[in-house]
C-alpha positions as CSV (number, residue, x, y, z in Angstrom):
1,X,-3.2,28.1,3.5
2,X,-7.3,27.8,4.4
3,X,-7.6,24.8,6.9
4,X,-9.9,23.2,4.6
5,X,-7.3,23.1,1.7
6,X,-5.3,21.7,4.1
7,X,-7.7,18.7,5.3
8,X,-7.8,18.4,1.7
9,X,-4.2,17.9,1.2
10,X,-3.9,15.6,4.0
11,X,-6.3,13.3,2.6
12,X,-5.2,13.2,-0.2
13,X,-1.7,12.1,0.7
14,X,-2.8,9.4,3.3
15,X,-5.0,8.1,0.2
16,X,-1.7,7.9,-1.8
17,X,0.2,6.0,0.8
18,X,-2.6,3.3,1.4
19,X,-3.1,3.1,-2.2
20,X,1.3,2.1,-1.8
21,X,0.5,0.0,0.6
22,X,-2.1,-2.1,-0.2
23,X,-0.1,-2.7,-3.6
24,X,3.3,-3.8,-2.1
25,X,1.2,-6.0,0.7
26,X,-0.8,-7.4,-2.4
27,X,3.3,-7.8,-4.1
28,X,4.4,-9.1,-0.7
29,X,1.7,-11.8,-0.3
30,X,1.9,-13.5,-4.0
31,X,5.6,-13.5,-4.0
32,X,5.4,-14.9,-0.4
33,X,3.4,-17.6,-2.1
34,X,5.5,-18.1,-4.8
35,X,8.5,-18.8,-2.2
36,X,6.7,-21.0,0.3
37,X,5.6,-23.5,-3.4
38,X,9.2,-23.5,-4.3
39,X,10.2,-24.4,-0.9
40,X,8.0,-27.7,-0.4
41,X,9.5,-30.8,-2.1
């Protein structure tokens, strides 16, 4: 495989798993909310 093909691949992949991330911190922060307004009386 051309080294450029592979940069390419890289890239790619690390944009996948931020793309992951940023959803389930995004998930993790409203149900986080959600948990600390059902908590308070």
């Amino acid at each position: 495989m051309s080294k450029r093909r592979y940069n390419e691949k890289i890239v790619d992949i690390s944009g996948e798993t931020i793309d992951i991330f940023e959803k389930s911190l995004i998930y993790f922060s409203e149900y986080e909310v959600g948990y600390m307004e059902k908590k308070l009386p």
